[in-house]
C-alpha positions, 0 to 999 in steps of 0.5 A: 849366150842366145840361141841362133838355131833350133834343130827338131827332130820328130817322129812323122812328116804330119810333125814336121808339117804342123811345126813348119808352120808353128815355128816361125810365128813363135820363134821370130827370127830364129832360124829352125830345122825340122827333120821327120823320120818313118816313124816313131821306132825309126826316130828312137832307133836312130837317135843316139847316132844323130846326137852322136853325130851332132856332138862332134859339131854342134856350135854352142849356140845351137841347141836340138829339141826332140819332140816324140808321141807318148803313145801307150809307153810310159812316160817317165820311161820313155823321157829317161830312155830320151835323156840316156840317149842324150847323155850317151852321146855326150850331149847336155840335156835341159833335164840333166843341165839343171841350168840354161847351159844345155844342148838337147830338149825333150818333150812328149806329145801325149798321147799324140799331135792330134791331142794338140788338135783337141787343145784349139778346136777353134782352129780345127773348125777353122780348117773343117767348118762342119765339125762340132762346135761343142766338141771341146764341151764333152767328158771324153775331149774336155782334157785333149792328154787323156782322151783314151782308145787312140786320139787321132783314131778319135779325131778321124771318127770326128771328121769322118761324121762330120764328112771329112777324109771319108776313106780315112784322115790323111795326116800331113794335109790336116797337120798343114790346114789345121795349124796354120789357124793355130794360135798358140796363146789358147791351147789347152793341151798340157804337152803343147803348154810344155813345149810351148814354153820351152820355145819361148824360154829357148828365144829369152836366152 
């Protein structure tokens, strides 16, 4: 059976910003929502009634994909605590499905969103021409999952001497200028690649 609709629920408006105009170029014609919440604690303390409430209706060609920063937990324990959720409210997840019959996916932006900033950089200069072009080149960016001590904290201060968002990074304007010049195809961050492909498999079925 093909998907018809995806349900995203993320952890922070700068989330829903990026997505918004992410999903339609990878998605084609398949319809979305993205629905964002206070933050990351807000999500995983009302995600079990959310899946709860959408076991009690969900068509069988909808399908919910849960999308949370990694932050400093760990994470097999944080995507074990995901899958429990799931598995609580009665909803099959891709992990525990084993097989395309599922109706929740979860994925990680590690550490963060800004992390997938790092993974195309050119679309960061796109957005803020006077940042570095050698950026990428560095030890501490090269691999954007394992940039250490905070990525957006990072990517401010890299704006910020750049002379950028000089009383602190106001996420959900960068989140919209920064991903409207994103393709896809050229990201490095592992965690996009992850998510990315799960799209793609999610418009083949």
């Amino acid at each position: 059976m093909s998907v018809s609709h995806l349900e995203v629920l993320v952890e922070e408006p700068s989330m829903e910003a990026a997505l918004r105009l992410l999903l339609p170029r990878v998605l084609g014609d398949l319809s979305f929502g993205v629905y964002s919440h206070q933050c990351k604690d807000d999500l995983l303390k009302r995600l079990p009634e959310r899946l709860k409430g959408y076991s009690s209706w969900l068509p069988d060609d909808y399908r919910i994909v849960v999308v949370v920063d990694r932050d400093d937990d760990d994470c097999r324990t944080l995507k074990r605590r995901l899958e429990q959720m799931a598995d609580d409210a009665g909803l099959r997840s891709r992990t525990s499905a084993a097989g395309p019959f599922y109706q929740v996916v979860n994925r990680l932006a590690i550490e963060e969103l800004e992390a997938w900033y790092f993974g195309d950089w050119d679309a960061v200069r796109a957005a803020y021409p006077r940042v570095p072009e050698t950026i990428p080149k560095k030890t501490n960016y090269r691999d954007p999952d394992a940039i250490t001590g905070g990525t957006w904290e990072a990517f401010e201060r890299i704006l910020k001497r750049a002379g950028y968002f000089q009383t602190g990074l106001r996420k959900i304007e960068a989140a919209r200028a920064i991903a409207k010049h994103w393709q896809p195809e050229r990201n490095h961050s592992y965690s996009f690649r992850v998510f990315l492909d799960v799209l793609h498999e999610l418009t083949r079925t």
